[in-house]
DRENMIVO-666787 format. One record per residue (C-alpha): residue in one letter; x negated, y, z negated. Coordinates in nm, 4 decimals. Example, Ala and Ser with C-alpha at 12.3 -4.5 7.8 and 13.67 -1.06 7.14 Angstrom:
code	x	y	z
A	-1.2300	-0.4500	-0.7800
S	-1.3670	-0.1060	-0.7140
//
This chain:
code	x	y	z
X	-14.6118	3.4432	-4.7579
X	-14.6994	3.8308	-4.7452
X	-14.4353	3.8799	-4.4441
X	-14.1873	3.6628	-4.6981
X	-14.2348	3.9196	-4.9393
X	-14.2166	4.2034	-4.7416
X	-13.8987	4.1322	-4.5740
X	-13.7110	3.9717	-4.8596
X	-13.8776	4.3498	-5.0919
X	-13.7050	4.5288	-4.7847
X	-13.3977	4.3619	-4.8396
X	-13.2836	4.3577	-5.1857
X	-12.9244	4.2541	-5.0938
X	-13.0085	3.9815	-4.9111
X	-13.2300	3.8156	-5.1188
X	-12.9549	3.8133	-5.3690
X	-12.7036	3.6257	-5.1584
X	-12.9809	3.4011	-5.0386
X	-13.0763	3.3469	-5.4289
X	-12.6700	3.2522	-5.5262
X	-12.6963	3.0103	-5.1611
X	-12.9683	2.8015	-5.3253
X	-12.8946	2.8454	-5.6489
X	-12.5860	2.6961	-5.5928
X	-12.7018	2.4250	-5.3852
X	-12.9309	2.2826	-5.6644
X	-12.7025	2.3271	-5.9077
X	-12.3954	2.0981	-5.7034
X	-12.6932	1.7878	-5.7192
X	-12.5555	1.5196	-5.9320
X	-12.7595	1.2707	-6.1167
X	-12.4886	1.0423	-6.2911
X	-12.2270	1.3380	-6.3950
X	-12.4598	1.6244	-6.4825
X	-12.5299	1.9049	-6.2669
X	-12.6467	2.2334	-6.3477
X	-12.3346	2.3603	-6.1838
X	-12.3596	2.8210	-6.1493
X	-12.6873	2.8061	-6.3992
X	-12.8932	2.6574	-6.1451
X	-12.8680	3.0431	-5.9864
X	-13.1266	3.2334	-6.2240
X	-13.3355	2.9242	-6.1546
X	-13.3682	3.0367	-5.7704
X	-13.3154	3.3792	-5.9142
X	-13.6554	3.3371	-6.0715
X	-13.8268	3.1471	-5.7627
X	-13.7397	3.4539	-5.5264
X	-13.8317	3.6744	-5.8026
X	-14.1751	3.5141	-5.8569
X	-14.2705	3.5230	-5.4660
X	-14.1110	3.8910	-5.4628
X	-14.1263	4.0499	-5.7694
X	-14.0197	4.4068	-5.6288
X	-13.6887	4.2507	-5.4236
X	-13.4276	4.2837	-5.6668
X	-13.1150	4.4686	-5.6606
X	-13.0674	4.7670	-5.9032
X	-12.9525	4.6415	-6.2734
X	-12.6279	4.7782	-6.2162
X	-12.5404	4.5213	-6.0037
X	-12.6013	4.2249	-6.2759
X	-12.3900	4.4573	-6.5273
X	-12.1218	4.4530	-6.3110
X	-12.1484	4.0856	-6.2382
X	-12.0908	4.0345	-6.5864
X	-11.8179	4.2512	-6.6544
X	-11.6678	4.0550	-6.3957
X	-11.7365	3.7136	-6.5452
X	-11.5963	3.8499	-6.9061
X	-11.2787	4.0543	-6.8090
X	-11.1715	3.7591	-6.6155
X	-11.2677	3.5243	-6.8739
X	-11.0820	3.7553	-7.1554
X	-10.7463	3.7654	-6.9565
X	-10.6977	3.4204	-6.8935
X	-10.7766	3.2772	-7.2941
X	-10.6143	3.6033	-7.4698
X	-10.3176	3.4122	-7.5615
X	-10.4741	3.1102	-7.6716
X	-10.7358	3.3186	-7.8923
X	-10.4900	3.5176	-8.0669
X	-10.2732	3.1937	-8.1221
X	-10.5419	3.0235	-8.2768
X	-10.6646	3.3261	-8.5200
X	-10.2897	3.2751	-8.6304
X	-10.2243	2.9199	-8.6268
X	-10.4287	2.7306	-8.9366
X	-10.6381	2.4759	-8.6801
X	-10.7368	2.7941	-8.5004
X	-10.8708	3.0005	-8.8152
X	-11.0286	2.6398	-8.9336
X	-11.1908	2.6225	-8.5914
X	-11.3561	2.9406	-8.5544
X	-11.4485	2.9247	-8.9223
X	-11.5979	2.5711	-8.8012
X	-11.7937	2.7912	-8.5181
X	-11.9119	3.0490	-8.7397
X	-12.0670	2.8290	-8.9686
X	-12.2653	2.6672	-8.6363
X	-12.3553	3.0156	-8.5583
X	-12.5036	3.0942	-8.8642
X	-12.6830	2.8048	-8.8840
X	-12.8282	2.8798	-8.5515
X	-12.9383	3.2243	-8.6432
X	-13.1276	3.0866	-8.9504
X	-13.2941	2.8617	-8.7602
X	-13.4174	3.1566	-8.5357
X	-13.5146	3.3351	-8.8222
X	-13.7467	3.1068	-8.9154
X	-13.8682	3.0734	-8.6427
X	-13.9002	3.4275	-8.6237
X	-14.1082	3.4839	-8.9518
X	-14.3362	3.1232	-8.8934
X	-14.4052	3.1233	-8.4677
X	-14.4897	3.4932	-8.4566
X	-14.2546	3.5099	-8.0908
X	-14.1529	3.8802	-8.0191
X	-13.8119	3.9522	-8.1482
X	-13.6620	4.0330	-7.7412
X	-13.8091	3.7097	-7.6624
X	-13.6587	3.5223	-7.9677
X	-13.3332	3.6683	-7.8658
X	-13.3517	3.5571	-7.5007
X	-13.4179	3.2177	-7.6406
X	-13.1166	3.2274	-7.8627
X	-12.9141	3.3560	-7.6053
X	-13.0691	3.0884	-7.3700
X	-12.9821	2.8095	-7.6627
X	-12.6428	2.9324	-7.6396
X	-12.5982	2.9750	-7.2292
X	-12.4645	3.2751	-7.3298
X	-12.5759	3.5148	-7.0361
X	-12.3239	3.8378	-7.2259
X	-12.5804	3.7319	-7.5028
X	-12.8834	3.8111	-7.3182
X	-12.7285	4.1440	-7.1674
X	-12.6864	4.2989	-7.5060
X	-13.0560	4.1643	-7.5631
X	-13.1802	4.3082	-7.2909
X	-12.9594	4.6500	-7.3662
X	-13.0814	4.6543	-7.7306
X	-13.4757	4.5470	-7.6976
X	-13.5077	4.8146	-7.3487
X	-13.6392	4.5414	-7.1185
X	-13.6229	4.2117	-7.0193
X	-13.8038	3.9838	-7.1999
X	-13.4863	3.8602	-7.3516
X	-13.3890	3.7453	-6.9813
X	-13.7118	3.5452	-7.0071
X	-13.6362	3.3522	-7.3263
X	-13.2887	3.2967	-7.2120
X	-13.4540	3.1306	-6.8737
X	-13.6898	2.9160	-7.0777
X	-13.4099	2.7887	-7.3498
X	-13.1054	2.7830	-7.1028
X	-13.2168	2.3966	-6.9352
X	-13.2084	2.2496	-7.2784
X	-12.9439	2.4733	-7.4075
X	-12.7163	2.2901	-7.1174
X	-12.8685	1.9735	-7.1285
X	-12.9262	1.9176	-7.4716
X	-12.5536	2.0527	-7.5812
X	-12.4459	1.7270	-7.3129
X	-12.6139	1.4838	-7.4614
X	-12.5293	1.5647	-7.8386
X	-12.1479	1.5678	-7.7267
X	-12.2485	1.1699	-7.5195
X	-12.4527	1.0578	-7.8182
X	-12.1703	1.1418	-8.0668
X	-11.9042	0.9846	-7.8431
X	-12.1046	0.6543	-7.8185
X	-12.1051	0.6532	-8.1706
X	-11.7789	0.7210	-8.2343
X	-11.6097	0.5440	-7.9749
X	-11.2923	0.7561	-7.9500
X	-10.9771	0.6138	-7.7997
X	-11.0220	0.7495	-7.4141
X	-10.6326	0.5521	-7.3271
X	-10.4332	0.8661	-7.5370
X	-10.6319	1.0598	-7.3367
X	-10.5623	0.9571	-7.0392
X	-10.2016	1.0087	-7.0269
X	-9.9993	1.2147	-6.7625
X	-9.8619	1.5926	-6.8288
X	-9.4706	1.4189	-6.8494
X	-9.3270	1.0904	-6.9451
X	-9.0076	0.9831	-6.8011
X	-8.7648	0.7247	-6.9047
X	-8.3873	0.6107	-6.7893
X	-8.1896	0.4663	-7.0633
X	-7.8747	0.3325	-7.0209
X	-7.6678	0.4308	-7.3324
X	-7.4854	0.1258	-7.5487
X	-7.4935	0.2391	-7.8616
X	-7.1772	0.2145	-8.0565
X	-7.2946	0.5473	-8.2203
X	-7.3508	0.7478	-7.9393
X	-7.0687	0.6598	-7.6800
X	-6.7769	0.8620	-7.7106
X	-6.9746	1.1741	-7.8711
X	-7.0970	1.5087	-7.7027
X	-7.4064	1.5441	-7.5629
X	-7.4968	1.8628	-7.7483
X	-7.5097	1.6158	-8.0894
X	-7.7130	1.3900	-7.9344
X	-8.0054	1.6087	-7.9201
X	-8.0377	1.6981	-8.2327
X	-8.0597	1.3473	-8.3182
X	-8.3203	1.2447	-8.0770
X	-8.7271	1.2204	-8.1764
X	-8.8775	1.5162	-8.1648
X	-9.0055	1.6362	-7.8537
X	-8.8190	1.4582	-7.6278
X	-8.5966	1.6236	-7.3777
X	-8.2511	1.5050	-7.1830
X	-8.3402	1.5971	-6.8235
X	-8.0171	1.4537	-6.6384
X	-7.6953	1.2550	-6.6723
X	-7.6143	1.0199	-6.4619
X	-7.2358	0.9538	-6.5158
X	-6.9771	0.7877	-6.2810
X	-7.2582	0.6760	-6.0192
X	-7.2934	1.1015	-6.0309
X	-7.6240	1.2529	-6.1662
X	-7.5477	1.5455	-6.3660
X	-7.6868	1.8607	-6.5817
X	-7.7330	1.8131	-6.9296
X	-7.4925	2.0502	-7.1236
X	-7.4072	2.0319	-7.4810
X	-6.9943	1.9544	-7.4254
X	-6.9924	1.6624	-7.2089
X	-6.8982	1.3808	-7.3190
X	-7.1473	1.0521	-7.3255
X	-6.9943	0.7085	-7.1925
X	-7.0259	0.4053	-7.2371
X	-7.2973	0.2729	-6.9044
X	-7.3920	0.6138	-6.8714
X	-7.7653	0.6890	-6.8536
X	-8.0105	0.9354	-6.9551
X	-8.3150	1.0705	-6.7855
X	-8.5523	1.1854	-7.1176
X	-8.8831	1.3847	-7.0820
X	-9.1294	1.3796	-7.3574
X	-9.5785	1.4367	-7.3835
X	-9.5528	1.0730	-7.5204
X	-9.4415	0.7148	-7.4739
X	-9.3505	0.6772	-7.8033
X	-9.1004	0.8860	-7.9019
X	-8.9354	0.7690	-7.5893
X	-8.9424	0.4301	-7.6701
X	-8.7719	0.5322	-7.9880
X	-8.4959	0.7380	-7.8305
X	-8.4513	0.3948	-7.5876
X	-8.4114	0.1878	-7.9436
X	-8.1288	0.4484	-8.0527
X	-7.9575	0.4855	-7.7529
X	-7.9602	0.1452	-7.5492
X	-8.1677	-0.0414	-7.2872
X	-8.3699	0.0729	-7.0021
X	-8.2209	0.1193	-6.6634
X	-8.5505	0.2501	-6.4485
X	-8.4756	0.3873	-6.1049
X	-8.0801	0.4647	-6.0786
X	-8.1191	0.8391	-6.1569
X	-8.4247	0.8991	-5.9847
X	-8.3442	0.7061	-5.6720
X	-8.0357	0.9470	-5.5594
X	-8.0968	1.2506	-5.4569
X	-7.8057	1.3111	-5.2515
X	-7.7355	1.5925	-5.4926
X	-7.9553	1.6893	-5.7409
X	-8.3227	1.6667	-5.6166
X	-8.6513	1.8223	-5.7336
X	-8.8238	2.1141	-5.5944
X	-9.1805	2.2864	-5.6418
X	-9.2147	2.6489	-5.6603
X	-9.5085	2.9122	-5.6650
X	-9.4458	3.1690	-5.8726
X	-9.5479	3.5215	-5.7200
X	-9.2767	3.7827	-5.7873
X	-9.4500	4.0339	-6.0105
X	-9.1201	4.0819	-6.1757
X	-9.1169	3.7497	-6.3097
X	-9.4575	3.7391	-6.4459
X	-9.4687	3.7457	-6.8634
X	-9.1410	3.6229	-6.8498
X	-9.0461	3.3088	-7.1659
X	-8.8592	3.0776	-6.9800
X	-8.5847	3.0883	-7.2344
X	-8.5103	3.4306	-7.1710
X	-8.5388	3.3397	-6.7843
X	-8.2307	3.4366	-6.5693
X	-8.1018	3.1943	-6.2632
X	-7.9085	3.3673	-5.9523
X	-7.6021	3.3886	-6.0048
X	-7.3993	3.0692	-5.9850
X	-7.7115	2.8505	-5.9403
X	-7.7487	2.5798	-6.1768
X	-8.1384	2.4650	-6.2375
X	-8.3642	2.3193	-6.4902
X	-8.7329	2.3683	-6.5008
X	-8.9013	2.0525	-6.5811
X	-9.2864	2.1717	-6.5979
X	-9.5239	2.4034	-6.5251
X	-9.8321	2.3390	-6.3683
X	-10.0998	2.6176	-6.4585
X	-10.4183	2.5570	-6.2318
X	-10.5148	2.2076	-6.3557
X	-10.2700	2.2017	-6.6495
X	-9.9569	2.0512	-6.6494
X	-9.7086	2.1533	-6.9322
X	-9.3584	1.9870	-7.0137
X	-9.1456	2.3171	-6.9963
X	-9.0430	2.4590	-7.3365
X	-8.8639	2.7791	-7.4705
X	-9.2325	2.9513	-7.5369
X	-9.3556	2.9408	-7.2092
X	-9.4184	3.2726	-7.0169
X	-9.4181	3.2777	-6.6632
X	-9.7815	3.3772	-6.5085
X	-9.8501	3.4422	-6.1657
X	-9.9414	3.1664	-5.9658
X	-9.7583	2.9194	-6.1754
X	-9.6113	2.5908	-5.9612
X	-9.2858	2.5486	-6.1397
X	-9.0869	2.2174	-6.1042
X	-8.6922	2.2672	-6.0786
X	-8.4388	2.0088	-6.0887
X	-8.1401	2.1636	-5.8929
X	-7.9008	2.1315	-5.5974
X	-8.0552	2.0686	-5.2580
X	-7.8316	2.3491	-5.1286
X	-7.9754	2.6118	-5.3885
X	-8.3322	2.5170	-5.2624
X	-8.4058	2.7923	-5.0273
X	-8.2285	3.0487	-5.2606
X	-8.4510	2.9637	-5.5620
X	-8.7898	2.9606	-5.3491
X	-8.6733	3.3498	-5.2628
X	-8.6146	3.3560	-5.6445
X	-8.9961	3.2863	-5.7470
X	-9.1518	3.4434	-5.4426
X	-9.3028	3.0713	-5.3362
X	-9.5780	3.2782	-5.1680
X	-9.9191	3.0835	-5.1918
X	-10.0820	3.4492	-5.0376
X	-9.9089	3.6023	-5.3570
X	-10.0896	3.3547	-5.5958
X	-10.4339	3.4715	-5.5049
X	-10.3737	3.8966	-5.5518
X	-10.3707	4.1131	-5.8756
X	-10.3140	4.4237	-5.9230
X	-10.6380	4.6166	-5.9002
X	-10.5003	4.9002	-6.0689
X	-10.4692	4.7144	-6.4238
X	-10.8000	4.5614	-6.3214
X	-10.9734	4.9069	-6.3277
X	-10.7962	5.0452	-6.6309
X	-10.9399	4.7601	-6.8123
X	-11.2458	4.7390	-6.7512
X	-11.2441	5.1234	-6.7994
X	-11.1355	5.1001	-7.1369
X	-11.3760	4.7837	-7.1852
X	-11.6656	4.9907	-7.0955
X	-11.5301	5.2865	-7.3519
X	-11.5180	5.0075	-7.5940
X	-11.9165	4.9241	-7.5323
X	-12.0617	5.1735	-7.5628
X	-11.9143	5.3345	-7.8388
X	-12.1553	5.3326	-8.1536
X	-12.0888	5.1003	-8.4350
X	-12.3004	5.2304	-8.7286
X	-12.4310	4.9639	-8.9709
X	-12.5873	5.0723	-9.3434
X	-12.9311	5.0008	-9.3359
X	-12.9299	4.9276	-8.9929
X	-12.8508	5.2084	-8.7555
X	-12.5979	5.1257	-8.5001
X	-12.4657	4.8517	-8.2812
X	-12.3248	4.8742	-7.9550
X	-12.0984	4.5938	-7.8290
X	-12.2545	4.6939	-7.4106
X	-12.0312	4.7161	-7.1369
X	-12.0117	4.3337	-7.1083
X	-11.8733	4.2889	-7.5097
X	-11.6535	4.5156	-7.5199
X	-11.5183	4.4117	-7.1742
X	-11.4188	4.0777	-7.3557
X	-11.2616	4.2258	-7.6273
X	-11.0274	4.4613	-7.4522
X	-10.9874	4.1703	-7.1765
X	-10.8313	3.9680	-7.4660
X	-10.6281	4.1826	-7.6188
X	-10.4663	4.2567	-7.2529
X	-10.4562	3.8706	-7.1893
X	-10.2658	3.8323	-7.4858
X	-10.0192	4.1564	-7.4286
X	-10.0120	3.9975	-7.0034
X	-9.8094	4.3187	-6.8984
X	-9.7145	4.6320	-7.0305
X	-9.4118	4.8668	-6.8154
X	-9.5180	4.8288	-6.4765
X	-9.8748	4.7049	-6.5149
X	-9.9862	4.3564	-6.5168
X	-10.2761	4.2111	-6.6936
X	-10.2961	3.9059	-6.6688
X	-10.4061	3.7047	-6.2732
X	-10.3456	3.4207	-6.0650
X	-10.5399	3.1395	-6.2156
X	-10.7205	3.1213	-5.8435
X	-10.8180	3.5117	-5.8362
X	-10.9529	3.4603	-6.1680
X	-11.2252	3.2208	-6.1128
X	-11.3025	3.3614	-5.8043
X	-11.3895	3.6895	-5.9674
X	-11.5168	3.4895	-6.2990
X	-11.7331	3.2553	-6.0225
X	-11.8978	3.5599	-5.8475
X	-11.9098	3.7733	-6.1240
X	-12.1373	3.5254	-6.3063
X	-12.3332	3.3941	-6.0266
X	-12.3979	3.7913	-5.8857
X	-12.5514	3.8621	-6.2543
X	-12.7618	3.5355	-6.2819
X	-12.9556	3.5947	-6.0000
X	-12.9835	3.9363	-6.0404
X	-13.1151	3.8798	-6.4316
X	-13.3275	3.6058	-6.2345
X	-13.4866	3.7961	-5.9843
X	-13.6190	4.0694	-6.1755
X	-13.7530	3.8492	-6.4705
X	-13.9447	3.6279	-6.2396
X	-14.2931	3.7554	-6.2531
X	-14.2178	3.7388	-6.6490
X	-14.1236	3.4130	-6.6514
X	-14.4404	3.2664	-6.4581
X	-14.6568	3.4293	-6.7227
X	-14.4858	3.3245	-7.0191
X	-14.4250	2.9802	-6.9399
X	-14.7982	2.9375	-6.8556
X	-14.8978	3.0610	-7.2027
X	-14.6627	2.9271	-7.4208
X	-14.3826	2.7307	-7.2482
X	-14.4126	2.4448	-7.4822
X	-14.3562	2.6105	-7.8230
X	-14.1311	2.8599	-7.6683
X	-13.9002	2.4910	-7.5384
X	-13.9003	2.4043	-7.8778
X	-13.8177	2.7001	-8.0569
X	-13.5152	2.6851	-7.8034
X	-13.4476	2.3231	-7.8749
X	-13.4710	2.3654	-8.2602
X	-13.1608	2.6510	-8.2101
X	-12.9261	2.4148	-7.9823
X	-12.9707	2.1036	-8.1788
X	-12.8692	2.3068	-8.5121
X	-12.5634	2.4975	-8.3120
X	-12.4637	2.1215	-8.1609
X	-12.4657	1.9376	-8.4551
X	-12.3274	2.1259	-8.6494
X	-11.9619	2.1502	-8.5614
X	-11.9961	1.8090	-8.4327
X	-12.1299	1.6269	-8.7880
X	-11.9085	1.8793	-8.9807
X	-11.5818	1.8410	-8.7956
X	-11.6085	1.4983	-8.7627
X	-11.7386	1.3888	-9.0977
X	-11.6100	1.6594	-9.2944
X	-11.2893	1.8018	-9.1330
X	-11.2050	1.4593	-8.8997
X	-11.0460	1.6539	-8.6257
X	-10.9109	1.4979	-8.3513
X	-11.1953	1.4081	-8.1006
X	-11.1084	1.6194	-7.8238
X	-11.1084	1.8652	-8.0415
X	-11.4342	1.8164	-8.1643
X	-11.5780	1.8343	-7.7821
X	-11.3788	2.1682	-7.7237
X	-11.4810	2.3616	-7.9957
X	-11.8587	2.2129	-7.9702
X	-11.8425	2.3512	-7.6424
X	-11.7176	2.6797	-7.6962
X	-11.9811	2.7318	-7.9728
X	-12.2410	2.6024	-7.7174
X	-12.1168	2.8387	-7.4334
X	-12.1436	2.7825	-7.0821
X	-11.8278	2.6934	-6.8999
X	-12.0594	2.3985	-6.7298
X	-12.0161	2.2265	-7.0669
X	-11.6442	2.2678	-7.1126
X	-11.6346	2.0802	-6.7887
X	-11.8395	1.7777	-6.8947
X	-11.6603	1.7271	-7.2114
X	-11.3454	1.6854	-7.0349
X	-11.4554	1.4859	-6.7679
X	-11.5330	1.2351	-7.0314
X	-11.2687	1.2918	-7.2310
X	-10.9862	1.4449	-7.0426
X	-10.7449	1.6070	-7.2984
X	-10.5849	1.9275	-7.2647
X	-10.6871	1.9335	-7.5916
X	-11.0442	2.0378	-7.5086
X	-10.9908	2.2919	-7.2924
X	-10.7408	2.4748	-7.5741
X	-10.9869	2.4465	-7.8088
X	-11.2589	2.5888	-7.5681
X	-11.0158	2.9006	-7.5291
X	-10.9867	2.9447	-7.9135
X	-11.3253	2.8940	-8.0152
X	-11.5112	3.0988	-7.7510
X	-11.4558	3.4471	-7.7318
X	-11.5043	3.5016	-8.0359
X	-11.7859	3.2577	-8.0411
X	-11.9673	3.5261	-7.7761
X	-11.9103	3.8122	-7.9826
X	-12.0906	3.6907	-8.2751
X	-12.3470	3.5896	-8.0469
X	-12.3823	3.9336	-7.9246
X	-12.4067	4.0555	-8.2955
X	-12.6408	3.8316	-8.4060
X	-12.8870	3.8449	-8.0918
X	-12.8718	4.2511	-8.1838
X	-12.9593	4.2292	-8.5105
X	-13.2403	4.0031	-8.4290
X	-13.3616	4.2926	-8.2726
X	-13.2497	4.5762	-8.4925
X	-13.3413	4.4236	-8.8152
X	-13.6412	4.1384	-8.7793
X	-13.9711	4.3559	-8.7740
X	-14.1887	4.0756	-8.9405
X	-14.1876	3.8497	-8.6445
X	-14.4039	4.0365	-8.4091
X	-14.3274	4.3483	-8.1976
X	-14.0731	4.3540	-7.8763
//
């Protein structure tokens, strides 16, 4: 054991990669769909750390693993943040999480002023409660040492696990309908049109009188499929190929317009055929697709847009990101020509610019550790890692200004998010292992259920409430109970049982700003409880 120690105390670096190895080993074992997934790393962090206690890396290294994690994070959901502080589901959501929040803090309060736990150790187990590793940094910045990284080991397990089971307990009691859920990205239909009221009319009046949300894709007239545009002229045999999210606004634009005729458009593709394309021409990137400008004398209709995992029927709104798989309906002949028009480079999907990447964080790091006084207080600091976020999300939401682009490949990003968070857990883990041992031998039990009393009141919370009280929409629910409850390990539970794009929307709006409180509120604990005990 004493050579152990003195090689892995000689090699710093190593140990770390050999703590992320195991760490990630343990955390891909399965028992019936939970896994500890990139938290199992401070676990193995805190084994090496406990057999070594003088082998880890310099602190710098975890800060900058963190950064990573955050920027990343910030530029992918800076859109969908800012679109939900506007929209009124977004401000009712994050009002939803704030109220979670606060009922989290109070229960650390109390626990605070009745358990007698130091106030860097009651943050670590807040931050712990709320797998919020940004959390513990600005713990660990505020309180000078790392006893928050110890609560935040202790309270993390049941912070993961016991946020899982709250989200399966409510949906066995609930019993939400998993079929609407289930659904593909794009419905299609063929209709062949009958209608007295629609032969013999244009096209163009047509769609305004289909439902809502449903699309004319192609026209198949005179055994010839065809582009959509507004003056032709709809016969009587012809048919339609509609697009819509839904079935059922299909099935009522087949009720206006005729009977179903599945197969004749789709089946010929003599002419007009479908094509995938990456998109990886910088100039391209933040562009709407209604402002989007074909080559010249190509005819083409996007169809969808497939963003990492997420499919999207293509719409006006949409801006073009890098890495984006685009779906074209076109002319086999233009095919080549419109490949050169996206860039269709897979190599080009996985690069950034590293210049916007540095400016960022540059300005992120400005942004953290710039003072924020507070009457009656003293001041605040956001750290390196908060103010990272913020400035992440405010360039995710702007994606490119002049030259410089913000935003990444969907691919880059979680590789940088992926090592950025697993190079800071075991670095956090490492050097709060000998820490760990002793705490857990003299009061791991009342320390577990400080931690549990803190998830179970920042769980419950938006679930009860915003089922009970606001009845949203059950994936929903799941998204913003996981955004309040942190860890991206979560988000990917709740949509593995119920997979709506729904959840992971409401993930993005509910948890930046979710971590930012939560970096604010662990600080204060710090700043402003001295009845609790000493740090």
């Amino acid at each position: 054991m004493e050579l152990i120690q003195t090689f892995l105390t000689q090699q710093p670096f190593l140990a770390l990669f050999l703590v992320i190895a195991l760490g990630y080993g343990l955390g891909s074992i399965n028992i019936k769909g939970f896994s500890l997934g990139v938290g199992a790393v401070i676990f193995s962090g805190l084994f090496i750390g406990a057999i070594a206690p003088k082998c880890q890396p310099p602190a710098m290294v975890g800060t900058l693993g963190l950064v990573m994690f955050l920027y990343g994070l910030g530029v992918q959901f800076g859109k969908q943040f800012f679109e939900g502080l506007a929209g009124a589901a977004g401000r009712r959501y994050n009002l939803l999480s704030i109220i979670a929040l606060t009922a989290a803090a109070i229960v650390t309060v109390v626990e605070l002023f009745l358990m007698n736990i130091p106030r860097a150790l009651l943050a670590g187990l807040f931050a712990g409660s709320g797998t919020s590793a940004a959390t513990m940094q600005a713990a660990m910045e505020a309180a000078k040492n790392s006893d928050p990284a110890v609560g935040y080991s202790v309270a993390f397990p049941f912070g993961l696990v016991g946020a899982i089971l709250c989200m399966y307990f409510m949906q066995v009691f609930v019993k939400p309908d998993l079929e609407s859920a289930l659904k593909p990205g794009l419905q299609t239909l063929e209709v062949a049109v009958h209608s007295a009221d629609v032969v013999g009319h244009p096209l163009g009046e047509l769609m305004s009188r289909l439902p809502e949300g449903v699309q004319v894709l192609l026209v198949r007239a005179g055994n010839e499929n065809k582009f959509p545009t507004p003056e032709l002229i709809i016969e009587e045999g012809d048919i339609l190929f509609l697009g819509s999210k839904d079935k059922a606004p299909l099935a009522e634009a087949r009720d206006l317009l005729g009977k179903s005729a599945s197969g004749k458009v789709t089946s010929d593709r003599s002419k007009i055929d479908y094509m995938f394309a990456f998109v990886s021409k910088p100039d391209l990137v933040g562009t709407r697709l209604s402002s989007l400008t074909m080559p010249a004398g190509v005819e083409a209709r996007i169809m969808h847009v497939q963003r990492g995992d997420n499919e999207m029927l293509a719409g006006p709104g949409i801006t073009l990101e890098m890495g984006d798989r685009v779906g074209v309906l076109t002319d086999r002949a233009n095919f080549q020509m419109l490949r050169k028009f996206f860039g269709n480079s897979i190599r080009g999907t996985t690069e950034f610019s590293y210049v916007s990447l540095g400016i960022g964080i540059m300005l992120g790091v400005f942004l953290g550790i710039a003072p924020v006084p507070l009457p009656g207080v003293g001041t605040l600091r956001l750290g390196v890692a908060g103010g990272a976020l913020i400035v992440a999300l405010i360039l995710g939401k702007l994606g490119r200004t002049g030259n410089l682009t913000w935003t990444m490949p969907i691919s880059a990003n979680l590789t940088l998010r992926n090592a950025g968070l697993s190079i800071f857990l075991a670095q956090v883990g490492m050097s709060s292992g000998g820490p760990f041992v002793k705490v857990v031998h003299d009061s791991g039990l009342v320390l577990l259920g400080a931690g549990a009393c803190i998830l179970l009141a920042l769980a419950l919370t938006p679930l009860l409430i915003g089922h009970f009280g606001m009845r949203m929409p059950f994936d929903d629910l799941l998204g913003v109970t996981a955004g309040v409850t942190g860890t991206p390990a979560i988000l990917a539970y709740a949509y593995r049982s119920y997979p709506s794009d729904r959840v992971e929307i409401s993930y993005a709006m509910i948890y930046p700003a979710a971590t930012i409180v939560k970096i604010v509120i662990a600080q204060l604990l710090i700043a402003v409880g001295t009845t609790g005990g000493s740090s």
